[in-house]
N, C-alpha and C positions, 0 to 999 in steps of 0.2 A: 327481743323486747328492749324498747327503751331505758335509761335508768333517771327518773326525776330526781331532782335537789327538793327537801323538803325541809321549812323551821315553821319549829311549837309557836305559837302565842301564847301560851301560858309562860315557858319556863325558857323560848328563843333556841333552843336547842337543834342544830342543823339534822339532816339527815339526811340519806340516798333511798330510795326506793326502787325496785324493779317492778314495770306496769307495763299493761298491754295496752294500747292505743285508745282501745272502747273501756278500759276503766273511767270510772269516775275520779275527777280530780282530789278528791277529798281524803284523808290519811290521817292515822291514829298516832302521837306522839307516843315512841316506846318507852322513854323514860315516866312522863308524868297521865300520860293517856289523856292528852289536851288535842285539841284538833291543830292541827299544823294546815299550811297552804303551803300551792308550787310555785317555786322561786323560776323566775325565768332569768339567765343571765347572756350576755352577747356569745355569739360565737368568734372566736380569733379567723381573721384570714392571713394566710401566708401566702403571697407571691411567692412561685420558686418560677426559675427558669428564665428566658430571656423575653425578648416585648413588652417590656412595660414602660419602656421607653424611648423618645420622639426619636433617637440616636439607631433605636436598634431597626425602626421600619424605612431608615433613608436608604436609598438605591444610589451605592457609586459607579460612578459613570467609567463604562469598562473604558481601556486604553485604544480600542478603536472608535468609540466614540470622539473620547476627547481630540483624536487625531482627525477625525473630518470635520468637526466644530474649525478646529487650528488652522484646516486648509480655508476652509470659510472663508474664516476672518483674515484670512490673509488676500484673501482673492479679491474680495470687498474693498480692503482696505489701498489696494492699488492701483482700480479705475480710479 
């Protein structure tokens, strides 16, 4: 089960509740027994690991590649 953030309107008093899904949103303030509403607040995201960057998805160019590019341009470059 979930646990919702809940605060009074009467008296602003925060609190946690534990609720089931198919509850009703609504909740009794323990201190002043005012009606309180659910607070919704962002979730945090943590990147961990690697890929998140243009760097990490570049493909270098093994040393046989670069070695028949070289013949290439050298072959090209002598007609």
């Amino acid at each position: 089960m979930p646990i919702y953030e809940y605060e009074c309107g009467k008296c602003s008093y925060r609190f946690e509740l534990r609720r089931r899904f198919d509850e009703n949103g609504d909740a009794i303030c323990p201190q002043c027994s005012g009606t309180s509403r659910r607070l919704f607040s962002p979730v945090p995201i943590v990147f961990k690991g690697s890929g998140f960057y243009v760097t990490d998805y570049r493909k270098d160019k093994s040393s046989s590649e670069e070695k028949s590019e070289d013949k290439a341009d050298k072959s090209e470059s002598g007609k």
